[in-house]
MDAnalysis code that builds the backbone (N, CA, C; Angstrom):
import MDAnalysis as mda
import numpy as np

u = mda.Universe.empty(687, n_residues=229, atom_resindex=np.repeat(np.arange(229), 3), trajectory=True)
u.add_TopologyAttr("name", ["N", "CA", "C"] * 229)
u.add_TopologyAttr("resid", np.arange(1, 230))
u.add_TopologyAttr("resname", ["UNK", "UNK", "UNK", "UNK", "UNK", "UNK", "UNK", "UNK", "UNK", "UNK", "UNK", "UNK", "UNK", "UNK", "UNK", "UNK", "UNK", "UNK", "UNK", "UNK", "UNK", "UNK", "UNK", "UNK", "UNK", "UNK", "UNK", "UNK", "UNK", "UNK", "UNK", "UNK", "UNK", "UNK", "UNK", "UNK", "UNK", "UNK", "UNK", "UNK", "UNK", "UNK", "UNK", "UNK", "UNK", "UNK", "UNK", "UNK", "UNK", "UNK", "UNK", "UNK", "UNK", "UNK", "UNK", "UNK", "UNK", "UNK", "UNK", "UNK", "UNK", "UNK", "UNK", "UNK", "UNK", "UNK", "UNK", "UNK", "UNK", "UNK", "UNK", "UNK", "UNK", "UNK", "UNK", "UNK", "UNK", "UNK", "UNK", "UNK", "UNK", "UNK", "UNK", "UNK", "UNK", "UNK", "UNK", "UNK", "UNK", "UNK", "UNK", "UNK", "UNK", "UNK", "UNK", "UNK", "UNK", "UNK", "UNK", "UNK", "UNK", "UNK", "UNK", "UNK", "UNK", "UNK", "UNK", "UNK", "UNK", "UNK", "UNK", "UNK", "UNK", "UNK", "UNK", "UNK", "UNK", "UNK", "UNK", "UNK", "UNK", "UNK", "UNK", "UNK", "UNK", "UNK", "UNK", "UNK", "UNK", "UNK", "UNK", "UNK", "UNK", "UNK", "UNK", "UNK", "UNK", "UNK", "UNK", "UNK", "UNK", "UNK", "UNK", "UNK", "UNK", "UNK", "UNK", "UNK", "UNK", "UNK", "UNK", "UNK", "UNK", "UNK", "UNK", "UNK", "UNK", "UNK", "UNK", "UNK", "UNK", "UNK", "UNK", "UNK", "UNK", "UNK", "UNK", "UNK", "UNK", "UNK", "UNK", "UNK", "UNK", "UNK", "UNK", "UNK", "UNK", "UNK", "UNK", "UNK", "UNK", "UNK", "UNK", "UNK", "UNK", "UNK", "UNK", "UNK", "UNK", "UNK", "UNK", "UNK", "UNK", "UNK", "UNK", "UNK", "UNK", "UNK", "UNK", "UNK", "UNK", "UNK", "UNK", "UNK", "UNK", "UNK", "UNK", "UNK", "UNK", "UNK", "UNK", "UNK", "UNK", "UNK", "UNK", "UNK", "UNK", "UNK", "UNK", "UNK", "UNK", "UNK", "UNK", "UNK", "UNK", "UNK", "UNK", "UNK", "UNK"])
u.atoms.positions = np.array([
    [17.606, -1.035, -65.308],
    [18.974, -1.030, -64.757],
    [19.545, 0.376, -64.750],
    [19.373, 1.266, -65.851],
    [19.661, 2.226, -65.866],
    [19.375, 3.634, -65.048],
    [18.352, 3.058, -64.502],
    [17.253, 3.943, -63.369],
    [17.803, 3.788, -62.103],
    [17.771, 2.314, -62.369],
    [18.916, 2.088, -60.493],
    [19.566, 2.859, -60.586],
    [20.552, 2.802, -61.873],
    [22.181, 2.976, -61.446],
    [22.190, 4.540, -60.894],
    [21.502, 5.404, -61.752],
    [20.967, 6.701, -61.375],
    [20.255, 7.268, -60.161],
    [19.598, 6.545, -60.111],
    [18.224, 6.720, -58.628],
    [19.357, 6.628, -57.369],
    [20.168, 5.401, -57.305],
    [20.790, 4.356, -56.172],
    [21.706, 5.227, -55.512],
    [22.639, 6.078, -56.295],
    [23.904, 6.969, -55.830],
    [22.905, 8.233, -55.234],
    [21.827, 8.597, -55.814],
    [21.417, 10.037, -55.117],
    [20.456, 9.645, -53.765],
    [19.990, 8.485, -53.892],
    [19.400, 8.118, -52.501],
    [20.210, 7.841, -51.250],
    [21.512, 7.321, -51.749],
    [22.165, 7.073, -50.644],
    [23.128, 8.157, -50.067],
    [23.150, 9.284, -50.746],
    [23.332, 10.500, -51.032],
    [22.412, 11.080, -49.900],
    [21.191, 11.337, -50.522],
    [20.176, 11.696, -49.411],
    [20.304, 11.114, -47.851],
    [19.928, 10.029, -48.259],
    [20.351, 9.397, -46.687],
    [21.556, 9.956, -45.928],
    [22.673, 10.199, -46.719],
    [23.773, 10.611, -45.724],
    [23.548, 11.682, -45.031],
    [23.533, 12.713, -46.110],
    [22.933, 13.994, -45.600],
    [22.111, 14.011, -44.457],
    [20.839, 13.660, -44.344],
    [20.343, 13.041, -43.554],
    [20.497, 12.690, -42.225],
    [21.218, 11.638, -42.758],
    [22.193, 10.994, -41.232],
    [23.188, 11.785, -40.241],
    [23.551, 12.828, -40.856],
    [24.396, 13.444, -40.012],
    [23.475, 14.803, -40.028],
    [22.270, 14.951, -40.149],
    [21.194, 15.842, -40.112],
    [21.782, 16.655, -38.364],
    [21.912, 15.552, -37.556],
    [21.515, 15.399, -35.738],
    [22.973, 15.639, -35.523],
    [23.567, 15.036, -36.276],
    [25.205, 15.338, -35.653],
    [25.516, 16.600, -36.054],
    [24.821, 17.355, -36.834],
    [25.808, 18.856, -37.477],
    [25.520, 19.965, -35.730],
    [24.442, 19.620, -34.982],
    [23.666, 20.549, -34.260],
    [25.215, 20.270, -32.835],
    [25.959, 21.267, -32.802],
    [27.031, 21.173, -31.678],
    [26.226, 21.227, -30.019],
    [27.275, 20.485, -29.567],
    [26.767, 19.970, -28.168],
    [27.391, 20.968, -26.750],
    [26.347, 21.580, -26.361],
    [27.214, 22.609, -25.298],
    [27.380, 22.105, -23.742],
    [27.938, 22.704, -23.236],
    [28.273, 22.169, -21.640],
    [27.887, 23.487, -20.661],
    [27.551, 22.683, -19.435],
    [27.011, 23.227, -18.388],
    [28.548, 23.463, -17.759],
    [28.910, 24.811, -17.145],
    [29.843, 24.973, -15.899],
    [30.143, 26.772, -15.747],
    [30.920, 26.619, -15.393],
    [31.467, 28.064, -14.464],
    [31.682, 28.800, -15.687],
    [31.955, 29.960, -16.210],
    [33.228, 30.559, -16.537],
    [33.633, 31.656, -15.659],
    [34.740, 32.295, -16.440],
    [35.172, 32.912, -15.410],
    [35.750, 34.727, -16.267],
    [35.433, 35.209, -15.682],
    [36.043, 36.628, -16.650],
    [36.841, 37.555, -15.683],
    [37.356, 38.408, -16.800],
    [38.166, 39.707, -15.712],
    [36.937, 41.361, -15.997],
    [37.127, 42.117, -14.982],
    [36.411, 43.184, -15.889],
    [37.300, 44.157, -16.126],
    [37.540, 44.793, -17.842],
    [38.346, 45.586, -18.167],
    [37.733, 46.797, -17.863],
    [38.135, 47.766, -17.607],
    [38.067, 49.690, -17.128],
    [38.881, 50.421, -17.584],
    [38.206, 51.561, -18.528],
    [38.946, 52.330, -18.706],
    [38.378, 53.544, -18.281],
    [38.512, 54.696, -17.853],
    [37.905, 55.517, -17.158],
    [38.465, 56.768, -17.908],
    [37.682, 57.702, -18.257],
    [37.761, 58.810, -19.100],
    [36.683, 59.816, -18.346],
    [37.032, 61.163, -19.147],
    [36.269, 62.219, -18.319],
    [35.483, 62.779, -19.159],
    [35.208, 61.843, -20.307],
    [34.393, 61.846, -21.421],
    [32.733, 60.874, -20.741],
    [33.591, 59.134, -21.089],
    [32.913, 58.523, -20.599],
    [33.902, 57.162, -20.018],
    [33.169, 56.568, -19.411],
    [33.272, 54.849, -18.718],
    [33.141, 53.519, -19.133],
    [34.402, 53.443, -20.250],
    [33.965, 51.722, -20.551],
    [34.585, 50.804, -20.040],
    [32.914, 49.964, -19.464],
    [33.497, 48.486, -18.829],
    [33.133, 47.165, -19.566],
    [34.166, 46.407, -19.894],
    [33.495, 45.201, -20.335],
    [34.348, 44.435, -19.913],
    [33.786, 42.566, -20.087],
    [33.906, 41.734, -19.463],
    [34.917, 41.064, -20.600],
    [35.832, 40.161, -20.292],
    [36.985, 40.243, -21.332],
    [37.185, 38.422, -20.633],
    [36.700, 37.317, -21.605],
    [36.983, 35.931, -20.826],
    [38.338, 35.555, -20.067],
    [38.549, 35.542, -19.194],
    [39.831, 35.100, -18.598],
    [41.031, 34.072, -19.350],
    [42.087, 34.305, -18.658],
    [42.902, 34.060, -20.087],
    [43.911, 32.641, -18.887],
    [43.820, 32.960, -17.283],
    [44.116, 32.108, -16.616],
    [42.881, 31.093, -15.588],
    [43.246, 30.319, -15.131],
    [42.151, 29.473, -13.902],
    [42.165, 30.429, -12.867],
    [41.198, 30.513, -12.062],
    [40.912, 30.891, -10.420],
    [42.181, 30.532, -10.088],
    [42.757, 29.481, -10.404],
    [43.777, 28.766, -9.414],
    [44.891, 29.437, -9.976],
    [45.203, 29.644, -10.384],
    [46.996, 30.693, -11.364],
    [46.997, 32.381, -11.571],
    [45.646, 32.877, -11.714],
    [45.336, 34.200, -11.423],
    [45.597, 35.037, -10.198],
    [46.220, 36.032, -10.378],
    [46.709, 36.629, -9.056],
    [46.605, 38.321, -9.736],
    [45.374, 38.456, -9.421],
    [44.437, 40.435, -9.113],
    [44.976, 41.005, -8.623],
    [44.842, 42.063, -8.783],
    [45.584, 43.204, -8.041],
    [44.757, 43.982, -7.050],
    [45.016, 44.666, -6.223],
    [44.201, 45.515, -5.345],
    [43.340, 46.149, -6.665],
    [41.830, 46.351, -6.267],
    [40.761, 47.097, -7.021],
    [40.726, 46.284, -8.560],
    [40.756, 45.024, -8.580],
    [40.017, 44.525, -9.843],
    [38.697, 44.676, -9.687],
    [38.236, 43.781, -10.636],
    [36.945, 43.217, -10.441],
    [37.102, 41.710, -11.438],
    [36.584, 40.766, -10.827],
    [36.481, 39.467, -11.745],
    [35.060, 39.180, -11.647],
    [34.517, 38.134, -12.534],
    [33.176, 37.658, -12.464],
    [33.157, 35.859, -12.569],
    [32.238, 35.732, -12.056],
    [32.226, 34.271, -12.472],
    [30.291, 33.818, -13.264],
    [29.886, 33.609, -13.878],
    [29.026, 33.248, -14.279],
    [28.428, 31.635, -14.852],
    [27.768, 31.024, -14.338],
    [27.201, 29.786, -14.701],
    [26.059, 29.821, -15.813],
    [26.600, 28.793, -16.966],
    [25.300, 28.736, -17.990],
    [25.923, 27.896, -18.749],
    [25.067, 27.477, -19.976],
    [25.192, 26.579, -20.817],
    [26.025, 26.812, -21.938],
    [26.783, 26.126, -22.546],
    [27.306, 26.882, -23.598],
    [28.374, 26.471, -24.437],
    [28.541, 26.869, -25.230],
    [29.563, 25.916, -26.277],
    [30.944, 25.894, -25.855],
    [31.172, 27.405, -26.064],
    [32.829, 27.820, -26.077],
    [32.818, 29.089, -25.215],
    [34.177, 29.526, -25.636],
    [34.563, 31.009, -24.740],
    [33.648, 32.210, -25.591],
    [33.235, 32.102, -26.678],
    [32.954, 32.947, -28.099],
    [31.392, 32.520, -27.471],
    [30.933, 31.538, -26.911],
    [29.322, 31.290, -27.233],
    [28.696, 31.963, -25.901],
    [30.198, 31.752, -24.574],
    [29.475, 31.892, -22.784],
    [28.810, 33.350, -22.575],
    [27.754, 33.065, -22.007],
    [27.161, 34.263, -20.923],
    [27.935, 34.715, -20.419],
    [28.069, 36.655, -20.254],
    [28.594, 37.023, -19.341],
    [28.211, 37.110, -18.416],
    [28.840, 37.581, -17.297],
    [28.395, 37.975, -15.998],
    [27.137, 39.197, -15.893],
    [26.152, 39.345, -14.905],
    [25.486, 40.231, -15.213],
    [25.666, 41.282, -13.949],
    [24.772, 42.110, -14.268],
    [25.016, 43.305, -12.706],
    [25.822, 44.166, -12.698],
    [25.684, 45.153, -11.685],
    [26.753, 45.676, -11.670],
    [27.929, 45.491, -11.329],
    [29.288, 45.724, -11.359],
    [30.671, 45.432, -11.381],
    [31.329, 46.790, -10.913],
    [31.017, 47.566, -10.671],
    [31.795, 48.873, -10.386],
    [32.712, 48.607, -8.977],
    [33.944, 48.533, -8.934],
    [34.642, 48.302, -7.623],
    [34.489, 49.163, -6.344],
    [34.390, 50.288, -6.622],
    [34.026, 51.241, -5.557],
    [33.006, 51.120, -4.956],
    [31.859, 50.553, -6.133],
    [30.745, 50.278, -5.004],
    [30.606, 48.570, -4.312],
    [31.178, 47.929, -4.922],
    [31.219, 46.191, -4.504],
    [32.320, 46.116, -3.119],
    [33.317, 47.305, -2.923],
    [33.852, 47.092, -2.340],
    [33.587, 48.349, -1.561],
    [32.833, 49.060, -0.706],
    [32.507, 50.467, -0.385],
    [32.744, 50.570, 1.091],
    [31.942, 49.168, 1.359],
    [32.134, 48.722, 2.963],
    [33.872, 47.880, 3.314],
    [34.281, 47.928, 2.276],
    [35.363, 47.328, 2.543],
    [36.893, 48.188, 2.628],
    [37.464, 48.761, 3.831],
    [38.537, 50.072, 3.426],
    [39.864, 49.390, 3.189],
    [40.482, 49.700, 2.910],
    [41.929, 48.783, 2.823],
    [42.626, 48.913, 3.609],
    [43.833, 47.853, 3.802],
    [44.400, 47.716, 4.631],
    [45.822, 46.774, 4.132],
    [46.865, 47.357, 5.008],
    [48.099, 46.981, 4.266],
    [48.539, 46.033, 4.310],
    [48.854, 45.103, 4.130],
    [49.381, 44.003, 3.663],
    [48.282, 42.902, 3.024],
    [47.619, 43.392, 2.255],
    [46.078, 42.867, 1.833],
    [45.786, 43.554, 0.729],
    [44.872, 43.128, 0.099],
    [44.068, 43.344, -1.618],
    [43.081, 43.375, -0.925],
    [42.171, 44.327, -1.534],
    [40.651, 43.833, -2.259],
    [40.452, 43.503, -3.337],
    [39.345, 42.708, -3.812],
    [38.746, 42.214, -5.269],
    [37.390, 41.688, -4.991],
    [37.002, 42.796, -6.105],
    [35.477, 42.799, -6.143],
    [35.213, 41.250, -7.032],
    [34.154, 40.861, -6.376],
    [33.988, 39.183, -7.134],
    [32.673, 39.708, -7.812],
    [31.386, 39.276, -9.027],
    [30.618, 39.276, -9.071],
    [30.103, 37.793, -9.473],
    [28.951, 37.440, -8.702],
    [28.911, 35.834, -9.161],
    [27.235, 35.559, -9.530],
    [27.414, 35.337, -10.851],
    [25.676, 35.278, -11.618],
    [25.778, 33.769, -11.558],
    [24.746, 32.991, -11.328],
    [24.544, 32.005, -10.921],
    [23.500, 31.461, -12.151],
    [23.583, 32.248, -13.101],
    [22.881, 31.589, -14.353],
    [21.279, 32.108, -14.171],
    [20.490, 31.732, -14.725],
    [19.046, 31.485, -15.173],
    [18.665, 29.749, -14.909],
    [17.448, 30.237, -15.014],
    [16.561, 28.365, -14.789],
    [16.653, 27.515, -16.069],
    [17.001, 28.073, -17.557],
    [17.234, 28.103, -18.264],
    [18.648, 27.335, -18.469],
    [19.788, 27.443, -17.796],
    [20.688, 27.615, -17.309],
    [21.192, 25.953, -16.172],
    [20.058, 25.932, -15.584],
    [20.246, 25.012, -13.952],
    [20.255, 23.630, -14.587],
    [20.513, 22.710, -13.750],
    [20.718, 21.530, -14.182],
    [18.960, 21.448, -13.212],
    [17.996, 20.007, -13.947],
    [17.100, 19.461, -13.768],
    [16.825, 19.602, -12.280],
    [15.812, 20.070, -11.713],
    [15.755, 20.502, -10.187],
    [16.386, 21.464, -9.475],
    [17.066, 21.812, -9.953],
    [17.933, 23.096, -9.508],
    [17.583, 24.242, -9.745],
    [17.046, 25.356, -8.767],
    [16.776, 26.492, -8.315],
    [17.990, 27.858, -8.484],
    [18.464, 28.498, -9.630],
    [19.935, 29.436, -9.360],
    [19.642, 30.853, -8.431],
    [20.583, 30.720, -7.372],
    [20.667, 31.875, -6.299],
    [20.774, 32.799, -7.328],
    [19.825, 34.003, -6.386],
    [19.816, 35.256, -7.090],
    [21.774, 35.949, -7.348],
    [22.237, 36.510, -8.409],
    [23.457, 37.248, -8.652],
    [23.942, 37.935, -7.654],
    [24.985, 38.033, -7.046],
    [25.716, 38.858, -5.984],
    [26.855, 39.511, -6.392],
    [27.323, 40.315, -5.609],
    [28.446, 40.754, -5.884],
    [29.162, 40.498, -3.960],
    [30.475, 40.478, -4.345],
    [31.208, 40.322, -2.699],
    [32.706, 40.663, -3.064],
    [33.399, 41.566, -2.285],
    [34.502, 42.362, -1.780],
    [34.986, 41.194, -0.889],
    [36.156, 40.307, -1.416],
    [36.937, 39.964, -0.732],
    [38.123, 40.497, -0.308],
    [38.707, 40.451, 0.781],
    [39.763, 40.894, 1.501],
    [41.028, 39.758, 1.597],
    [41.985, 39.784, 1.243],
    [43.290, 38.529, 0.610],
    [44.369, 39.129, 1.243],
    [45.638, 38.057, 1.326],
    [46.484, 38.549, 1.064],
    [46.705, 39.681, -0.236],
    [48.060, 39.818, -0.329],
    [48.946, 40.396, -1.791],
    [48.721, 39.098, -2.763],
    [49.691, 38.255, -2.096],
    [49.749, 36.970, -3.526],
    [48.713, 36.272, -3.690],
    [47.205, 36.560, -2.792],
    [46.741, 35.528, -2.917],
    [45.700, 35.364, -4.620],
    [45.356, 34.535, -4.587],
    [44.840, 33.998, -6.536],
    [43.787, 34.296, -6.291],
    [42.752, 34.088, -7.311],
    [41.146, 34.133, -7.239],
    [40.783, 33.601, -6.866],
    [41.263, 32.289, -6.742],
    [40.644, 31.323, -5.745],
    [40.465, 31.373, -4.388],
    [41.619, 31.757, -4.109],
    [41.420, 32.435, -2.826],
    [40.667, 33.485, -2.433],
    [40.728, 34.369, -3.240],
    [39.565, 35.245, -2.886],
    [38.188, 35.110, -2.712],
    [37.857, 33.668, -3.514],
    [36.534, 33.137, -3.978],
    [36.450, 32.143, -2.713],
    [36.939, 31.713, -1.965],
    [36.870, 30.863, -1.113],
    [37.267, 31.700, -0.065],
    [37.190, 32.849, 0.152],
    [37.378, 34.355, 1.615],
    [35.490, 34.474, 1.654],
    [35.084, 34.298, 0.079],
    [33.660, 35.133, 0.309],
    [32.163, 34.123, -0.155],
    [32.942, 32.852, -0.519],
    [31.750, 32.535, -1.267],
    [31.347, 30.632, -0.947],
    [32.277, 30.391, 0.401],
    [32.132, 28.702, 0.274],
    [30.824, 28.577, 0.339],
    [30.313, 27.455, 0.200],
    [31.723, 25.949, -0.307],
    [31.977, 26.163, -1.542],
    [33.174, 25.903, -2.174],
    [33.352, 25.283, -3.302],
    [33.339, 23.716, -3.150],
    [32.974, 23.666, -4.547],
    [33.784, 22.152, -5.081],
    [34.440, 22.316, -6.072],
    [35.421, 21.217, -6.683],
    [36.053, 21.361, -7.580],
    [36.967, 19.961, -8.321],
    [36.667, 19.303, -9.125],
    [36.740, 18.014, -9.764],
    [38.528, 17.579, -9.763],
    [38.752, 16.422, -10.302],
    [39.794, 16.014, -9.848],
    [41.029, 17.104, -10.978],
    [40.491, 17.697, -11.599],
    [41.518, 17.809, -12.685],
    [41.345, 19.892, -12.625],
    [40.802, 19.717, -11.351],
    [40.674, 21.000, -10.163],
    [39.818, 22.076, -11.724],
    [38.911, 21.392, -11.912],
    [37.547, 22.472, -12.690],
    [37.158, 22.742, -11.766],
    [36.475, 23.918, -11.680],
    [35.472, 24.785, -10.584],
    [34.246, 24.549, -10.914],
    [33.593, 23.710, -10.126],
    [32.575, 22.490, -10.535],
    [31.356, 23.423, -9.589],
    [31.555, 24.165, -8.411],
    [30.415, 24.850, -7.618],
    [30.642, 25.865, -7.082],
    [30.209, 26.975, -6.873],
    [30.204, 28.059, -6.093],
    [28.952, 28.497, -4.993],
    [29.665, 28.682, -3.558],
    [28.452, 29.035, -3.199],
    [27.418, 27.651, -2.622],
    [28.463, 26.328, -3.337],
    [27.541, 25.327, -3.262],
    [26.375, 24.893, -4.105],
    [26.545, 25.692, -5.250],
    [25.981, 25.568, -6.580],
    [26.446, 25.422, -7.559],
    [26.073, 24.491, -8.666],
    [24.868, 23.692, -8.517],
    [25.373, 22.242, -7.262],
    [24.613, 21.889, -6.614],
    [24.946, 20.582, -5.703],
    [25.695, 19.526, -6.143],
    [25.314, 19.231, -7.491],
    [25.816, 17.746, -8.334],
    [26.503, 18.294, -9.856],
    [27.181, 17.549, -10.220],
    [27.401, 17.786, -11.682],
    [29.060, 18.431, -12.262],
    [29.066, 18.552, -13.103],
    [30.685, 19.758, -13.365],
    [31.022, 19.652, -14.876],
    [30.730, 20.656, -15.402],
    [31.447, 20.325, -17.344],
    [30.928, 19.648, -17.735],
    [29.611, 18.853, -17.570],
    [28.720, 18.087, -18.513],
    [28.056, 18.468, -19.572],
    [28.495, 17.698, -20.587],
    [27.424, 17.865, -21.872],
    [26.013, 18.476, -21.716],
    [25.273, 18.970, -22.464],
    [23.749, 19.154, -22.497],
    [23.318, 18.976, -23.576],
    [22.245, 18.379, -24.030],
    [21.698, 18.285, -25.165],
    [21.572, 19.098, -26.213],
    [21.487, 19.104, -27.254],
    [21.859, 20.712, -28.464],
    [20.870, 20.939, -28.288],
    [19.213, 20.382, -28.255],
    [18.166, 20.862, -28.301],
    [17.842, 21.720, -27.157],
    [18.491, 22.024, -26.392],
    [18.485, 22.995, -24.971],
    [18.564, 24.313, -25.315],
    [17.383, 25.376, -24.983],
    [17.481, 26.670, -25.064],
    [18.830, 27.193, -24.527],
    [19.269, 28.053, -25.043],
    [21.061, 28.427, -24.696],
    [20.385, 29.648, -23.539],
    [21.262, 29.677, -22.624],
    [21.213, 30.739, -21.863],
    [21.275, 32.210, -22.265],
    [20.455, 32.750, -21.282],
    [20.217, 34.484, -21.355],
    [21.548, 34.871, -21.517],
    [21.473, 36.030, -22.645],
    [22.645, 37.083, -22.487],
    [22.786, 37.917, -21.536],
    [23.529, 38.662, -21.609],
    [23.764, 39.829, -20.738],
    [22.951, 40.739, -21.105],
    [22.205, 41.951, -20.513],
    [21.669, 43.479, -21.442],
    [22.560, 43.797, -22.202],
    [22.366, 44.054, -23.435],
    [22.848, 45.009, -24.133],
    [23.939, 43.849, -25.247],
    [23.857, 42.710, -25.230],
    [24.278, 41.492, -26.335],
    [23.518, 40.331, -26.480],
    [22.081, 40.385, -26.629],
    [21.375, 39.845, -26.946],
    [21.743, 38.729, -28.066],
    [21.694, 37.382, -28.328],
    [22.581, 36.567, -29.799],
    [21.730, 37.127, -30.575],
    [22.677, 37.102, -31.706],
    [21.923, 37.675, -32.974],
    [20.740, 36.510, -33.441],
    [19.661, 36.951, -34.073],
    [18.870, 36.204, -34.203],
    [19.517, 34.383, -35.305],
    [18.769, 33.916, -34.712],
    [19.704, 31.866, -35.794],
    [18.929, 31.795, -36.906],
    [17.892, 32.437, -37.124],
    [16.731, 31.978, -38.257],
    [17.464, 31.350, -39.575],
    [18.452, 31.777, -39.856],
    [19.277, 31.363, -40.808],
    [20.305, 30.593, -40.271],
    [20.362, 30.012, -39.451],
    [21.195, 28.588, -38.953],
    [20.097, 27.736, -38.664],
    [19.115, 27.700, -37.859],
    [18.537, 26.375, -37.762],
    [17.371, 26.782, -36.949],
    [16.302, 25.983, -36.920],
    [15.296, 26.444, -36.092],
    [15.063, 26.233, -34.720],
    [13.893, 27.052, -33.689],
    [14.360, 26.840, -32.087],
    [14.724, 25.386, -31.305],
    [14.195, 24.524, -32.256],
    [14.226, 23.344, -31.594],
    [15.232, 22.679, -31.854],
    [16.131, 23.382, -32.189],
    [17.279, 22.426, -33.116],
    [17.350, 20.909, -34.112],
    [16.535, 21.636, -35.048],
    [16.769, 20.586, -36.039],
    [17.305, 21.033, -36.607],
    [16.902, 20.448, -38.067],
    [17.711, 20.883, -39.527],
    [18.021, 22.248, -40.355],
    [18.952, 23.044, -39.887],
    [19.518, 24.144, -40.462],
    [18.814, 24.642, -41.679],
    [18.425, 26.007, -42.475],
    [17.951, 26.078, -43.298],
    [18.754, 25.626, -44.607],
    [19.805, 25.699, -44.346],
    [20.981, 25.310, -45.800],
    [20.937, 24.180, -45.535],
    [20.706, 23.087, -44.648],
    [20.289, 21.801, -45.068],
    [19.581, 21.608, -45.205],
    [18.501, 22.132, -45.287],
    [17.098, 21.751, -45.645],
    [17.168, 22.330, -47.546],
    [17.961, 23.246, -47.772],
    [18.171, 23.660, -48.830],
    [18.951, 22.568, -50.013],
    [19.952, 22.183, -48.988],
    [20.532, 20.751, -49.796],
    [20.020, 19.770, -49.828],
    [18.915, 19.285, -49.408],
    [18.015, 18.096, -49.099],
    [17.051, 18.080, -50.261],
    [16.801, 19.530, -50.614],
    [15.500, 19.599, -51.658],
    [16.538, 19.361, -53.108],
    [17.512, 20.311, -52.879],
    [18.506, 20.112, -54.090],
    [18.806, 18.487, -54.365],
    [19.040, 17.704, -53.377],
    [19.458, 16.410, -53.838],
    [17.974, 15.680, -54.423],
    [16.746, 16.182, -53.813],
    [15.478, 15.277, -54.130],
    [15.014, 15.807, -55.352],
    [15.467, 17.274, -56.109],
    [15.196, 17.311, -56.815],
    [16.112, 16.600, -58.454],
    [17.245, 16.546, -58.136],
    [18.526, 15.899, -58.215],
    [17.552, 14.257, -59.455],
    [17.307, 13.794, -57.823],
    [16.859, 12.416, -57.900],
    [15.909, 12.290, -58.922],
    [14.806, 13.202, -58.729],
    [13.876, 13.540, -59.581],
    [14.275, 13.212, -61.044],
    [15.228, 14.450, -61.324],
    [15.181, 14.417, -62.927],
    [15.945, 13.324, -63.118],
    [16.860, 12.317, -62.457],
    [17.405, 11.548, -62.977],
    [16.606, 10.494, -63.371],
    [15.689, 10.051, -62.275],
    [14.590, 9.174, -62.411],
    [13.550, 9.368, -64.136],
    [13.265, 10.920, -64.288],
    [12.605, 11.267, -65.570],
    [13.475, 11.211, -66.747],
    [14.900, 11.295, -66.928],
    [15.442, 11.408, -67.840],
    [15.622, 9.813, -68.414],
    [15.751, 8.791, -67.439],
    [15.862, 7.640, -67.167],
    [14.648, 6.906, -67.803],
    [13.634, 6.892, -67.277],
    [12.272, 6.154, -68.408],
    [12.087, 7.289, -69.222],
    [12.629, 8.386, -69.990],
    [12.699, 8.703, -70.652],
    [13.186, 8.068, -72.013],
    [14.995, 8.047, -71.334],
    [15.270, 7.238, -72.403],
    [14.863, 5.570, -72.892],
    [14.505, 4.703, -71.392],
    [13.882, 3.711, -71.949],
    [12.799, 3.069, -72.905],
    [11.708, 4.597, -72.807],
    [10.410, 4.645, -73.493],
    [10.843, 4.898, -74.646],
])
């Protein structure tokens, strides 16, 4: 009796652990994002980086000579998404394009993900860049729909396709066990070896608490016909 009572709480213990082994592994989603590109220009040097957008295509309103990006891939959050890749320099995305007054330009760049990236059968168009020509007020959306139809876009107006890519689908789950999409050059993810292994199973600190509880079990079990003997 005394062995149960001991053994019974650390097994079911184990088991829990266990049980939520599959649930700890977070679940990422397939869709758009969307970024601005920040510039600062010095006569030193040129830093550009990609900074996640803080409004929708649809409420954003650029100014003559931005640059925005849009990029497709898999991914958790704003902290986890692929950036955009390529170049982004406005002068050259927009070179063929001269201005004209009562009108913007905005350089678009649109990475279409990796295969890595595509939903099941789906092929991703090579990365572009395109110089749309807008009104003043007009949004990103508009600009994105001057250079890049078809869109689609779901009832609760997510930007579900660009370009007409991907054909089917919008903000869907993907399995955790899914290789996460390519970084950009130069932010490679830091290596996971110490979160969990490629296939997404069991984290090394749970595998660490798993041995701790079996060893747990162990001595309770020995201390137990210990004292009975």
């Amino acid at each position: 009796m005394t062995c149960r009572r001991l053994v019974l709480p650390v097994l079911c213990l184990l088991l829990a652990v266990l049980g939520t082994a599959g649930q700890a592994q977070a679940v990422g989603y397939r869709y758009w994002s969307f970024w601005d590109r920040n510039s600062t220009a010095d006569t030193a040097k040129t830093a550009d980086t990609w900074v996640y957008a803080t409004q929708g295509p649809s409420t954003a309103r650029p100014s003559d000579g931005d640059v925005q990006g849009f990029r497709f891939s898999v991914s958790e959050d704003s902290k986890d998404s692929a950036k955009p890749r390529g170049a982004a320099d406005f002068a050259t995305i927009c070179a063929k394009t001269p201005a004209r007054e009562g009108s913007k330009r905005v350089g678009l760049v649109l990475d279409f993900g990796t295969t890595a990236d595509a939903p099941s059968g789906s092929t991703p168009p090579r990365p572009r860049t395109a110089c749309a020509r807008v009104d003043d007020d007009a949004t990103t959306a508009d600009a994105l729909a001057a250079v890049a139809k078809p869109l689609r876009y779901d009832t609760n107006a997510l930007l579900c396709a660009i370009a007409g890519y991907p054909a089917t689908g919008c903000g869907e789950p993907v399995a955790a066990d899914r290789p996460k999409a390519s970084k950009s050059p130069g932010e490679e993810a830091e290596s996971n070896s110490a979160d969990g292994d490629d296939n997404g199973g069991p984290s090394l600190g749970l595998l660490t608490g798993i041995a701790a509880i079996a060893a747990l079990g162990a001595a309770a079990v020995w201390q137990a016909r210990r004292r009975r003997d």
